[in-house]
N, C-alpha and C positions, 0 to 999 in steps of 0.2 A: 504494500500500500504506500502509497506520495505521501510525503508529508502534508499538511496543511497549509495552503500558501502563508505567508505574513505578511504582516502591513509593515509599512518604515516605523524603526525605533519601536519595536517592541518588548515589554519589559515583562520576564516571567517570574512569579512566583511557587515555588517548588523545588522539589526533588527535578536535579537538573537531567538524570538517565533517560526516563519517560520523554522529556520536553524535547530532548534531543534525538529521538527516534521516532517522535508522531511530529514532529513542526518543522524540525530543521535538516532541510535540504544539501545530499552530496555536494562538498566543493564548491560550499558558498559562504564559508566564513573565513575574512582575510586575518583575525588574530584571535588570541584564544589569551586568557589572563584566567586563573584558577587559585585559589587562597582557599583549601578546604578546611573543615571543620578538623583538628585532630589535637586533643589537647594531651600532650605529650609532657608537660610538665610536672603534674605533682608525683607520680612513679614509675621511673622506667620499668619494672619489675611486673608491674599487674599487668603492663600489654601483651607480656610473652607468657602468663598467669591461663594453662588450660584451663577451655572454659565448663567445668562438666558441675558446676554450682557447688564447690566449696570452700570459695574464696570466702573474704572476710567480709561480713556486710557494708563495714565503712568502706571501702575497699572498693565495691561494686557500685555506692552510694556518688561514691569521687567520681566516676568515671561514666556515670547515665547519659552524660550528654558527647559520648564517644561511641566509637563503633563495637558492636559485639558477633561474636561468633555464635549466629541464631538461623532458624529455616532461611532465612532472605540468605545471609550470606553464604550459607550449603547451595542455594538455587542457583545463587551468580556461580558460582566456584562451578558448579556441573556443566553448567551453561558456557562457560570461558572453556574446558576442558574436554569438549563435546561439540561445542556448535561450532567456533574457532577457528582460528587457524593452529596447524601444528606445531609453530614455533610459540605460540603465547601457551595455548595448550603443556606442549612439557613444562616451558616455563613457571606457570601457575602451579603445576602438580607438584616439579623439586619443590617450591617455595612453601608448599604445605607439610612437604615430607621436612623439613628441613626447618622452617617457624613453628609448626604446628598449629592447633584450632583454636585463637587465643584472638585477640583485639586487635594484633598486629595485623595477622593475616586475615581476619576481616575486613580491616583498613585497606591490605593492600589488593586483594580481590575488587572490595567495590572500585576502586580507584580503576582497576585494569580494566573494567567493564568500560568507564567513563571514560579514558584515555585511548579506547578503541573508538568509541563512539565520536569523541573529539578530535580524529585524526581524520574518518571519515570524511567531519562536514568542512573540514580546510581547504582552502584552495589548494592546487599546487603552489603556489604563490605565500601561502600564508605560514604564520611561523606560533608557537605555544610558548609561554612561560608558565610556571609548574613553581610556587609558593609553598613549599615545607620548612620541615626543619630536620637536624641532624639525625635525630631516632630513628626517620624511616628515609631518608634522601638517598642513601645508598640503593635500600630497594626500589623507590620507584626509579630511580637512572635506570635501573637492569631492565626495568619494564618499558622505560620510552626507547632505550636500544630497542629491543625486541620489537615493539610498534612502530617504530620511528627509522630505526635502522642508526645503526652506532654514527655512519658518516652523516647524518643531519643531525646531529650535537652539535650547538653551537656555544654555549656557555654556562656555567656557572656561577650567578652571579652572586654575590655574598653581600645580604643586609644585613646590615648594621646598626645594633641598635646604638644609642648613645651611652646607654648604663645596662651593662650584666647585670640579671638578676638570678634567684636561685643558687648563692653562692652558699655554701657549707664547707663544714671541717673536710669532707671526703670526696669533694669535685669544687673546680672552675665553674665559677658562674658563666648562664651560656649568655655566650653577648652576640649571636646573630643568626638570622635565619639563613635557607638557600633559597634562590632562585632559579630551576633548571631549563635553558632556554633550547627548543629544536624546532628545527622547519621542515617542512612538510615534503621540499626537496629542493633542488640546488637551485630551481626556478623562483624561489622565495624572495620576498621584496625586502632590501635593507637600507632604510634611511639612515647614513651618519651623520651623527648630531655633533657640532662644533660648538666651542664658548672661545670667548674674547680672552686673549692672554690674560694675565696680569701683568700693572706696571712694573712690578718689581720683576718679572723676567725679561720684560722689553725692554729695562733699563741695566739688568744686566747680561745681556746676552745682544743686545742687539744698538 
């Protein structure tokens, strides 16, 4: 079935998988910017926490507004590893043998669903930025190679906060997120952006 035509500047409210399989049309979207939901700060510890209900209640209380390893995320995971292609396919499969049925890999399945579906509606032309953080940034890299293909990487870009926080006796406070940048293929559009020297190098350097 076509998606739904749209009208200019349309704003959706939702679960973006859905919106992106009934409305939004192959190879019509020139950028893609994503900052998902993944609260990755209060314990490393509970996302990799199998989920078979006997974690601690506070524990599961921290974490309600994060991803859980429940029916939806068994349905994507079958669905990625079955309907797919055979390189996201093994992909996803090591990545369960390997994380196991925990929050991580909950996270990192729905994410592969969306990241396929968001590769789809790009032009050739157009290019993704991909907003995490250190917890899970390594895994999803492995998954835009695998979607994206390793030679349309184009960056890493490293945000910066102003002030670490989360600092303790037993870790560096973290002071920045990632940003993982790939294009859709080498026919992608790259505007560089310029600024005005400063006086102090024009005065000394020139």
């Amino acid at each position: 079935m076509s998606p739904t035509p749209l009208a200019k500047n349309t704003l959706f409210y939702g679960d973006n998988l859905p919106i992106l399989r009934d409305y939004i049309p192959s190879e019509s979207i020139d950028l893609v910017y994503l900052d998902p939901p993944f609260n990755s700060s209060r314990s490393y510890n509970v996302l990799f926490h199998d989920e078979s209900g006997q974690e601690a209640e506070s524990q599961i209380t921290a974490f309600e507004d994060t991803w859980h390893w429940n029916p939806a995320a068994e349905e994507a995971y079958n669905a990625l590893v079955t309907e797919r292609g055979e390189s996201i396919a093994s992909l996803i499969g090591a990545l369960r043998q390997f994380v196991g049925t925990n929050q991580m890999m909950a996270y990192l399945v729905m994410m592969a669903a969306r990241l396929e579906e968001l590769h789809r509606v790009l032009k050739p032309t157009g290019s993704l930025y991909l907003h995490c953080d250190p917890t899970a940034s390594h895994y999803l890299k492995i998954i835009l190679d695998t979607i994206f293909g390793p030679d349309n990487f184009s960056n890493e870009i490293i945000w910066q906060r102003s002030l670490p926080h989360g600092n303790t006796s037993r870790k560096f406070g973290a002071s920045h997120d990632v940003i993982l940048s790939y294009r859709k293929s080498a026919q992608s559009t790259w505007n560089a952006l310029y600024t005005a020297h400063r006086e102090e190098y024009l005065e000394q350097f020139y």
